[in-house]
C-alpha positions as CSV (number, residue, x, y, z in Angstrom):
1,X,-52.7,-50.6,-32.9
2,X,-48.9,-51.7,-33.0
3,X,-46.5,-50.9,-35.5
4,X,-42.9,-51.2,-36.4
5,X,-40.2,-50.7,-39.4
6,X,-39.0,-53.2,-40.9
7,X,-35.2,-53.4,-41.7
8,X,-31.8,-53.5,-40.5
9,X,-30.9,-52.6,-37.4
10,X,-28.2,-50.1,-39.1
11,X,-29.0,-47.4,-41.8
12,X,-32.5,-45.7,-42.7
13,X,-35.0,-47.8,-40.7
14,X,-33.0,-48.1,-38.0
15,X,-33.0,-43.7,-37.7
16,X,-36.5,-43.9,-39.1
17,X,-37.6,-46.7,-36.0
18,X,-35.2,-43.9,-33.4
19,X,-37.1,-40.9,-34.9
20,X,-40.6,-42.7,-34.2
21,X,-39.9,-44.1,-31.2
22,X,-41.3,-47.5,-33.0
23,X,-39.9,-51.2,-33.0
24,X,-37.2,-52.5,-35.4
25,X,-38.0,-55.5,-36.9
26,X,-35.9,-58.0,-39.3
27,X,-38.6,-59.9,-40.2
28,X,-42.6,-59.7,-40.3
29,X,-43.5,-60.0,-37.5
30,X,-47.0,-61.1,-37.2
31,X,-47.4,-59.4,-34.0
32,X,-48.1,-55.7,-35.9
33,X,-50.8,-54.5,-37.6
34,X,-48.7,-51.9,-39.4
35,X,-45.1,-51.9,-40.9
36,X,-43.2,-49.2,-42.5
37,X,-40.2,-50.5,-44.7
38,X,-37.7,-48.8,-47.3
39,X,-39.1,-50.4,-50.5
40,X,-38.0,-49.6,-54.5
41,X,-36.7,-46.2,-52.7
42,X,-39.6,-45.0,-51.2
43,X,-41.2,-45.4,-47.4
44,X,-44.5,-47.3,-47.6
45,X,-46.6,-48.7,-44.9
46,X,-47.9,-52.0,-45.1
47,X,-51.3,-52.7,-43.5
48,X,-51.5,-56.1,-41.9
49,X,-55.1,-56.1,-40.9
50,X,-57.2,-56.9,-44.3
51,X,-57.0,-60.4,-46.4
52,X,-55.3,-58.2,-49.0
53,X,-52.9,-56.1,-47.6
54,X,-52.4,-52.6,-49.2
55,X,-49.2,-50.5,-49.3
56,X,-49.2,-46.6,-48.4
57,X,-46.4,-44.5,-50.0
58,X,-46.6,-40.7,-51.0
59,X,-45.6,-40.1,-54.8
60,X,-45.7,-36.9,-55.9
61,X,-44.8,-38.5,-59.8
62,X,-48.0,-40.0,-59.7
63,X,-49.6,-40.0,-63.1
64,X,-53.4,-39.5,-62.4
65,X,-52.4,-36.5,-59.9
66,X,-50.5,-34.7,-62.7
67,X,-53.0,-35.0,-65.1
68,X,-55.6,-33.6,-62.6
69,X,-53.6,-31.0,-62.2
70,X,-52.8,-30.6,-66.1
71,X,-56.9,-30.4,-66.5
72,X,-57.8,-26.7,-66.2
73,X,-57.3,-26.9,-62.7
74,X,-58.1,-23.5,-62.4
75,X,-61.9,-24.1,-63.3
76,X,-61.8,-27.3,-60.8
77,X,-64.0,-26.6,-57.5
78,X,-60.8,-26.8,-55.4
79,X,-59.6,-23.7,-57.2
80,X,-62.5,-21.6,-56.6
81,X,-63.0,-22.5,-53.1
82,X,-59.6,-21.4,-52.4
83,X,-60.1,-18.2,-54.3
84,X,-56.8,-18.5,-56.7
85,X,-58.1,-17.1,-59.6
86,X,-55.4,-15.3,-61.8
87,X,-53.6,-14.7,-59.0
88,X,-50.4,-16.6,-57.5
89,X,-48.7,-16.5,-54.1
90,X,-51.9,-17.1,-52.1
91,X,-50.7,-18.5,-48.7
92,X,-52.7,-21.9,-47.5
93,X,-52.5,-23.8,-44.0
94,X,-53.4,-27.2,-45.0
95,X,-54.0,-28.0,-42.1
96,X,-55.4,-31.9,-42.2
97,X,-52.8,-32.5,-44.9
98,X,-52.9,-36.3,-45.1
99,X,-51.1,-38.0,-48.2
100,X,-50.6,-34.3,-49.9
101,X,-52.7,-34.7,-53.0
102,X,-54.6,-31.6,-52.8
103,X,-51.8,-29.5,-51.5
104,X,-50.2,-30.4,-54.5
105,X,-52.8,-29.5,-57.0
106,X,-52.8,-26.0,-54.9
107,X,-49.0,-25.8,-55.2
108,X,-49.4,-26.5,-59.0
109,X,-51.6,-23.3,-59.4
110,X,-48.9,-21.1,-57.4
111,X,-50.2,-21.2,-54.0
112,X,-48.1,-21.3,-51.3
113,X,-48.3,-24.2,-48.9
114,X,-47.4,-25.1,-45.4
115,X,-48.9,-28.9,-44.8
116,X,-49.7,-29.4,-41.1
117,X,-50.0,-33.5,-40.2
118,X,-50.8,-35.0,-36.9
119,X,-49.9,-38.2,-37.1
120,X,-46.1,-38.8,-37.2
121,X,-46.4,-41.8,-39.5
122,X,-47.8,-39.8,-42.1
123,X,-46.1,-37.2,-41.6
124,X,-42.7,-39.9,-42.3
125,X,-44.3,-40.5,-45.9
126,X,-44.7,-36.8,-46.2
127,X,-41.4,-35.6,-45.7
128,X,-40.0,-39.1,-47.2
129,X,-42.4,-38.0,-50.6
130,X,-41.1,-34.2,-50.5
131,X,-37.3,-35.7,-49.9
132,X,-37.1,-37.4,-53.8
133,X,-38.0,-34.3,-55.1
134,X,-35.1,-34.1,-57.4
135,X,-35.9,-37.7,-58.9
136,X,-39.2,-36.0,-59.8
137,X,-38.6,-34.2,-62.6
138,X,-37.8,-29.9,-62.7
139,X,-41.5,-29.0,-63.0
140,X,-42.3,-31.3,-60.2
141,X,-39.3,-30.2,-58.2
142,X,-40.7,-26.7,-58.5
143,X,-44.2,-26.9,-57.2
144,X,-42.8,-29.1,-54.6
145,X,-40.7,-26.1,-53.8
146,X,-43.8,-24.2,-52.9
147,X,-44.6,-27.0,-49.8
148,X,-43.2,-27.0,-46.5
149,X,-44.2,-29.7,-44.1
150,X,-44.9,-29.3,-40.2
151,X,-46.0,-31.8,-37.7
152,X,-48.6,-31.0,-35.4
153,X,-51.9,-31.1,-34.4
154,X,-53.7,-28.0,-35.7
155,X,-55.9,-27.2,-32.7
156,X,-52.9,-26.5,-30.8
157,X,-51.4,-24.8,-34.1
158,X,-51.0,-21.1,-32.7
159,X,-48.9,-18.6,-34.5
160,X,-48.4,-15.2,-33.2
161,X,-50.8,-13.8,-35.7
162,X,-53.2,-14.9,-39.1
163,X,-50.4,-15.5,-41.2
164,X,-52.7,-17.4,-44.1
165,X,-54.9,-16.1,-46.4
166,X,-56.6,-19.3,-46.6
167,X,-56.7,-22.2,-44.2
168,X,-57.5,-25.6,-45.9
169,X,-59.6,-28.5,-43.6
170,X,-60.2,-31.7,-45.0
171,X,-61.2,-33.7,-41.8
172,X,-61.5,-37.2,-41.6
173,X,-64.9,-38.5,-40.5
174,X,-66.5,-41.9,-40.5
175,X,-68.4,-43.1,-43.5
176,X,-71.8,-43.0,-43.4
177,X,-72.0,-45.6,-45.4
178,X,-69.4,-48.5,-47.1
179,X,-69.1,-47.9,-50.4
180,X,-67.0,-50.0,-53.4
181,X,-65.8,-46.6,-54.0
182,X,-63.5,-45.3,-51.6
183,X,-59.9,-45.7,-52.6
184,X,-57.7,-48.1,-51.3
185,X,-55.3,-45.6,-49.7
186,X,-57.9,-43.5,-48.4
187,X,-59.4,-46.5,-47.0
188,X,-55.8,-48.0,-45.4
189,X,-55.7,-43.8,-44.2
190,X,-59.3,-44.1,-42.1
191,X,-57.8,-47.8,-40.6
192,X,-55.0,-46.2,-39.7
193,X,-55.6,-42.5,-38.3
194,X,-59.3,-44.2,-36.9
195,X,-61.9,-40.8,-37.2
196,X,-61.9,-37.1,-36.1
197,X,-65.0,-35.6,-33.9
198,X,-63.6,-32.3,-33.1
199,X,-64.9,-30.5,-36.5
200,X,-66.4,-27.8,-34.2
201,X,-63.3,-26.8,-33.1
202,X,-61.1,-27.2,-36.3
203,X,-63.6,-24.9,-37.8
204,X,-63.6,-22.4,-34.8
205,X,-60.0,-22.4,-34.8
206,X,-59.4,-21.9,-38.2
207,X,-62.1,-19.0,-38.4
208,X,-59.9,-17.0,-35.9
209,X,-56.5,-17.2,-37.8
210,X,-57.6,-17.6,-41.7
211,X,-57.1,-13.8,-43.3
212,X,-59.7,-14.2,-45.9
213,X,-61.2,-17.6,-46.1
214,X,-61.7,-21.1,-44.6
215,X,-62.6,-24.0,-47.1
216,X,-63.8,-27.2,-45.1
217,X,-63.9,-30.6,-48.0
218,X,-66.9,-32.8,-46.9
219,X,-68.7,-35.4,-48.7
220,X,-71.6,-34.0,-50.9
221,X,-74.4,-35.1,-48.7
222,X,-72.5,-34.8,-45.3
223,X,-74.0,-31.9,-43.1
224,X,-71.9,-28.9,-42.8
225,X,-69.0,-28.0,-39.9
226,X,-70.4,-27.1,-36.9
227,X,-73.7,-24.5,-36.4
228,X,-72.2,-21.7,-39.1
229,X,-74.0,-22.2,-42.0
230,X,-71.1,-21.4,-45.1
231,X,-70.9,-18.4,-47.3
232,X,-70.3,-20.3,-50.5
233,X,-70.7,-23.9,-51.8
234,X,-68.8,-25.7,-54.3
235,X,-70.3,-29.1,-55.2
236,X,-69.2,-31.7,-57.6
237,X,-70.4,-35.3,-58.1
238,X,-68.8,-36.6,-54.7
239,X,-67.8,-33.9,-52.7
240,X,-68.3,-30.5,-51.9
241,X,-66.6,-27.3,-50.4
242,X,-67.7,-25.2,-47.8
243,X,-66.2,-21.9,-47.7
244,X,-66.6,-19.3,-44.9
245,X,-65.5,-15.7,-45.7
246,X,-63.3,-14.1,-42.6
247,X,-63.8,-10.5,-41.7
C-alpha cells in the first residue's frame, strides 16, 4: 500500500508529508494507491485503487450527522448502550475511533470523549476535522470541545488506572458478505486500514480498564466478541450493541 501528499514542497503538506514520514508529491503520481491533499480547506484522502475514486475527509458540519444527532438521540440504541440517560459528563474511551461519527453523537449528549485511532492517516483527518472547529458554528464548537484525540493502538493503551466509565469498540472486521449498502467512506475505510482479528483481546482489554461498562458495535447477525456472552443487547435494523457490565 503506498501513499503520499500531494502539494508543495513548502507549507501544510510539506509539514503534513514530515509529520507522516510519507512522500511529497507535485503531481499524481500514478505510482500510489493513496493521496492525502489540502482541498476546499480540509484534508481528504483520495483512493486511487477503484474505477471511481472516492475522497475521505472528516466534517463534523455534516448535515445528515447533525440531524441524527438532533433526532432524540437519547432514545437511539447508541444512547442506551452507553448508559447516558439524563445524566451528562459520562467519560468514554472510544477507543476504535475511526472517522468520529459516533463520538460525536456521544459528545452531543454530554459525554466526555477521548478518541483513540491507530492509524496515523486517520488520525491526520481527525485532528485536521477537530482543527476547523471554529468554522463550525458555536454549538458545534462546543460538543467538539468535549473530544480530545490520541493516537495509538488501544491494546497497548495502558493508563495507570480505569479512568472511563465506559469504553467504546467498534472494530473493523471483514464483511461477510458485499453488500450495495455499505457506504462509500466506510468502504474507502476497510481498503485502507484492511481488517482487525484481535477482537478477543480488544474486548479483554477493555473489560480490565472500563469502570462500569464495555459496548462492542457489530453487525446485527455477526457473532458476538470473543467467548463472554454480553449482559445486554441493543439491536436495530443493521447493527447491534453488545454491552458487558464491569464489576
Amino acid at each position: 500500500m503506498k501513499i503520499a501528499v500531494l502539494g508543495k514542497p513548502r507549507g501544510a503538506a510539506a509539514t503534513l508529508a514530515a509529520e507522516l514520514d510519507l512522500p511529497l508529491v507535485e503531481r499524481d503520481g500514478e505510482e500510489f494507491d493513496y493521496l492525502l491533499r489540502f482541498e476546499q480547506g480540509r484534508l481528504q484522502l483520495q483512493s486511487r485503487l477503484t474505477a471511481f475514486p472516492a475522497a475521505l475527509y472528516v466534517d463534523f458540519a455534516d448535515a445528515k450527522l447533525h440531524h441524527r444527532a438532533h433526532s432524540a438521540m437519547r432514545s437511539q440504541n447508541l444512547a442506551k448502550a452507553i448508559g447516558v440517560k439524563g445524566r451528562r459528563g459520562v467519560s468514554v474511551l472510544d477507543a476504535t475511533a475511526g472517522l468520529g461519527k459516533d463520538a460525536f453523537l456521544l459528545a452531543s449528549l454530554g459525554c466526555e470523549l477521548t478518541m483513540l485511532e491507530r492509524s496515523a492517516v486517520v488520525h491526520a483527518l481527525l485532528a485536521d476535522g477537530l482543527s476547523r472547529a471554529d468554522t463550525y458554528g458555536a454549538e458545534t464548537a462546543e460538543i467538539l470541545s468535549r473530544m480530545q484525540l490520541e493516537r495509538g493502538d488501544f491494546l497497548e493503551f495502558a493508563p495507570a488506572a480505569p479512568t472511563f466509565d465506559v469504553i467504546y469498540l467498534d472494530p473493523m472486521f471483514p464483511q461477510r458478505r458485499k453488500s450495495a449498502k455499505v457506504k462509500k467512506d466506510m468502504a474507502l475505510l476497510q481498503q485502507l486500514l484492511g481488517s482487525q482479528s484481535d477482537g478477543t483481546q480488544l474486548l479483554e482489554h477493555a473489560m480490565g480498564m472500563a469502570k462500569k461498562r464495555v459496548v462492542v458495535k457489530r453487525a446485527k447477525l455477526s457473532p458476538q466478541l470473543g467467548e463472554s456472552k454480553p449482559d445486554i443487547e441493543f439491536k436495530g435494523s443493521s447493527s447491534r450493541y453488545d454491552v458487558y457490565l464491569v464489576g
